[in-house]
C-alpha positions as CSV (number, residue, x, y, z in Angstrom):
1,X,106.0,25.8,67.1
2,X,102.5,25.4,65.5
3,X,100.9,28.8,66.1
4,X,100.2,30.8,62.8
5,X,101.7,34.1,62.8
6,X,101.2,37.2,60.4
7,X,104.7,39.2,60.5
8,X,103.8,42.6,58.5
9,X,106.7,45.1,57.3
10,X,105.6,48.3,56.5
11,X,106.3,51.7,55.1
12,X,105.8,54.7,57.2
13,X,102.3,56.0,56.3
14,X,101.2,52.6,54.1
15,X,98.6,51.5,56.4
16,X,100.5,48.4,57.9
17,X,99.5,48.9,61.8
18,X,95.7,49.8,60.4
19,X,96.0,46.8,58.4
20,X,97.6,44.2,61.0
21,X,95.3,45.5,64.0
22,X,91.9,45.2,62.3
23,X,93.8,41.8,60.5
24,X,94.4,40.9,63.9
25,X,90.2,41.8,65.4
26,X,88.9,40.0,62.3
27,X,90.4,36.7,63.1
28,X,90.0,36.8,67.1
29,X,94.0,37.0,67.6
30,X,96.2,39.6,69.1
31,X,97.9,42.0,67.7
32,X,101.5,43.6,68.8
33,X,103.0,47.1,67.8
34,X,103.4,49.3,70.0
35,X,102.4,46.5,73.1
36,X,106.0,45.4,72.6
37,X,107.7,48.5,73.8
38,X,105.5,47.8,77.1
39,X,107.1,44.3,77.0
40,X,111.0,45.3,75.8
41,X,110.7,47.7,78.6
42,X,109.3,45.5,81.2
43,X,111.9,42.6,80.5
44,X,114.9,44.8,79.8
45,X,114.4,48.0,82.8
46,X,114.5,50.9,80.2
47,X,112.4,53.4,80.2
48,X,109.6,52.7,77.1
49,X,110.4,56.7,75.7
50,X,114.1,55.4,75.7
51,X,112.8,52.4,74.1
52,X,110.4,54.8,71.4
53,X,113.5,57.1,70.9
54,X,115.7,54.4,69.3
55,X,112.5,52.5,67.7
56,X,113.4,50.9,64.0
57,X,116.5,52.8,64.2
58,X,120.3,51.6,63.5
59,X,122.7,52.1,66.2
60,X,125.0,55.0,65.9
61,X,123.6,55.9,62.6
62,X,126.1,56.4,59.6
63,X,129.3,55.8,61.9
64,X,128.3,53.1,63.4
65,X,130.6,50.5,61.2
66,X,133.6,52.7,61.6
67,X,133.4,53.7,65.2
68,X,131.5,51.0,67.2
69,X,132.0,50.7,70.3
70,X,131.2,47.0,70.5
71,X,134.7,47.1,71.0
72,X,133.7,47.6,74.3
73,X,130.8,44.9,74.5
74,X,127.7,45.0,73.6
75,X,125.5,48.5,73.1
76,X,122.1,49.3,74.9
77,X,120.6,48.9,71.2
78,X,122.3,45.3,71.0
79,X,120.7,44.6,74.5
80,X,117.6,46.0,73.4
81,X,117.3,43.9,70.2
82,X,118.1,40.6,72.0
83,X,115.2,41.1,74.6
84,X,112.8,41.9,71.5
85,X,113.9,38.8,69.5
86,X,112.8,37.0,73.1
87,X,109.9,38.8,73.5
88,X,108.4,38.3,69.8
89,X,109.6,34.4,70.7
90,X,107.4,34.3,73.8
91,X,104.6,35.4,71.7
92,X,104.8,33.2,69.3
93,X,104.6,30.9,71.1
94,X,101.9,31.5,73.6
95,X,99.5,31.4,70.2
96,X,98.6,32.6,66.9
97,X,98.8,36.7,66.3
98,X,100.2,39.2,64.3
99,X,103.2,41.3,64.8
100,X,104.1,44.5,62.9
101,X,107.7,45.3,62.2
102,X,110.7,44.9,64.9
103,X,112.0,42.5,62.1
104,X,109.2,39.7,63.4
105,X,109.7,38.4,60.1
106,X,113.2,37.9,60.0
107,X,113.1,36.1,64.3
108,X,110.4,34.1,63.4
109,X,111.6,32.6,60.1
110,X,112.9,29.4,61.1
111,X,110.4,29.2,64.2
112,X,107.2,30.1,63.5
113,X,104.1,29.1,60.8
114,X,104.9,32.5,59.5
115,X,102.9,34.8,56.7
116,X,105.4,37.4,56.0
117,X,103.7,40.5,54.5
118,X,105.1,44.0,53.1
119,X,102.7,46.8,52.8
120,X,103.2,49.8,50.6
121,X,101.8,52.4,48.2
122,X,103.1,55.3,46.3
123,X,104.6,58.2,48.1
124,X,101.3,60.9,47.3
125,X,99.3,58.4,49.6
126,X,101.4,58.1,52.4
127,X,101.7,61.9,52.5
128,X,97.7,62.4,52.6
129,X,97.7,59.7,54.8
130,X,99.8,60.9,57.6
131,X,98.5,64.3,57.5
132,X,94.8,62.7,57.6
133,X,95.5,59.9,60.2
134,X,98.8,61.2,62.5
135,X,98.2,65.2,61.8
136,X,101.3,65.6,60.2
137,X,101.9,68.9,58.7
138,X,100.7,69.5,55.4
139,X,104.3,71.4,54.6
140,X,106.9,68.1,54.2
141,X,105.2,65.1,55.0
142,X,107.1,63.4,52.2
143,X,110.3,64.3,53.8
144,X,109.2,62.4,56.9
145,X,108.0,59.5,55.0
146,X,111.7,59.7,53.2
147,X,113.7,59.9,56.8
148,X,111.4,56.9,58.7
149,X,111.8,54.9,55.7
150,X,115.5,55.2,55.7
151,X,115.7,54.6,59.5
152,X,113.7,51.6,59.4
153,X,115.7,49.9,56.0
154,X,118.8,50.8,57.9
155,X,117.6,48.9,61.2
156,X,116.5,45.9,59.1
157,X,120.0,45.9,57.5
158,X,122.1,46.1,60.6
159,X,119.8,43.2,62.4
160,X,119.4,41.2,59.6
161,X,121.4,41.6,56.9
162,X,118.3,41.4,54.9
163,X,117.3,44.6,52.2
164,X,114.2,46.2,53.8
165,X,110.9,46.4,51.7
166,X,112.7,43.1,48.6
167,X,109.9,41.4,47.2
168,X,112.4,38.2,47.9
169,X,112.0,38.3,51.4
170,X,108.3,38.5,51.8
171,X,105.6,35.6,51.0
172,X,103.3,38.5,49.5
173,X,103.6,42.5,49.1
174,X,100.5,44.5,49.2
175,X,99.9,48.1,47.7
176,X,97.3,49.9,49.8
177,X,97.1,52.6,48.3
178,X,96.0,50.3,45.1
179,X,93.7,48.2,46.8
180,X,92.3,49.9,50.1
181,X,93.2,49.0,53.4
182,X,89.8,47.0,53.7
183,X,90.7,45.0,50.7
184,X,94.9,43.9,52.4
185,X,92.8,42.9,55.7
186,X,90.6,40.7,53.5
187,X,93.3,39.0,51.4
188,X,95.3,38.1,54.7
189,X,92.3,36.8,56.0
190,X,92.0,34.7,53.5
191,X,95.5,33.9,53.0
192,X,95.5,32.9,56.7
C-alpha cells in the first residue's frame, strides 16, 4: 500500500476532528470520522445510533474480563470492530486521507504510509472548548472530558493492547491548546 495516510488520536475536546478535517480540505484528500459509522453500518446491518451508542467504548465495561461472554462466540462489539478494521483497510487503500480515531493507527501500522498523530491540551481548554464548539454545559464539562477520555483509553486497550494517548506510540503529539489549531493543521501539512 502506497497511499499516505494521517491516523490522528485525540482527546475529547483537543481539537483532533477540527484539526484532521481542515488537515484533510488543505491537502485535497478525504477525511473520515463520523463517515465511518455510515460505512460500519452499511457493511455490518446495525443501525448507525447502535453503532454511535457503543462508539470508542470497551465491551462490557469494567466486567468485561471476568464475565465475557465470548465464551459464547464472538460479541456484536467484536463483530463491530472487525468490519471497522475492514473498512479503515478499504480506505486506505482506495487513496491518501486522514482518519480520526477508531484505532486507524494501530490497523494501519503495518499497512499503510502512515503519520500517526495524538492531539491534546490541558484540561481548562477542552472544557471552554466543548462548551464553545459542542454547547456543553458550563456546569461539569471537565467531568465529561474525564468519562470520554476513560472510554476511549479503555477501547484502545481492549483492541489493541496499546496505552491510549503514550508518546511511544505516536510519530508526533501536538498540544492545541499551546499552539492553535491553525498552527497542528500547518505542521501536518508540512509533515505530510
Amino acid at each position: 500500500m502506497k497511499n499516505r495516510i494521517i491516523t490522528i488520536s485525540r482527546e475529547f475536546g483537543s481539537g483532533g476532528r477540527t484539526v484532521g478535517k481542515r488537515t484533510a480540505e488543505q491537502l485535497g484528500i478525504p477525511c473520515y470520522d463520523r463517515e465511518l459509522i455510515q460505512k460500519i453500518a452499511g457493511k455490518s446491518g446495525f443501525a448507525e445510533g447502535y453503532i454511535k451508542s457503543l462508539d470508542e467504548t470497551a465491551p462490557g465495561g469494567f466486567l468485561a474480563s471476568a464475565f465475557s461472554n465470548r465464551t459464547f462466540g464472538q460479541t456484536n462489539e467484536d463483530y463491530l470492530w472487525n468490519i471497522q478494521r475492514k473498512v479503515i483497510l478499504e480506505l486506505a487503500e482506495q487513496g491518501p486521507c486522514v482518519i480520526v480515531g477508531r484505532c486507524a493507527d494501530f490497523i494501519l501500522r503495518d499497512q499503510a504510509d502512515c503519520l500517526t498523530v495524538f492531539i491534546h491540551a490541558d484540561l481548562a481548554f477542552r472544557a471552554q472548548r466543548i462548551v464553545q464548539v459542542y454547547g456543553e454545559r458550563e456546569d461539569s464539562p471537565e467531568q465529561r472530558i474525564r468519562d470520554k477520555d476513560k472510554r476511549r483509553a479503555a477501547y484502545h486497550r481492549f483492541y489493541t493492547d496499546m496505552k491510549w494517548g503514550y508518546a511511544k506510540n505516536d510519530q508526533i503529539s501536538l498540544d492545541s491548546g499551546l499552539l492553535g489549531i491553525d498552527a497542528c493543521v500547518e505542521v501536518l501539512k508540512m509533515l505530510y
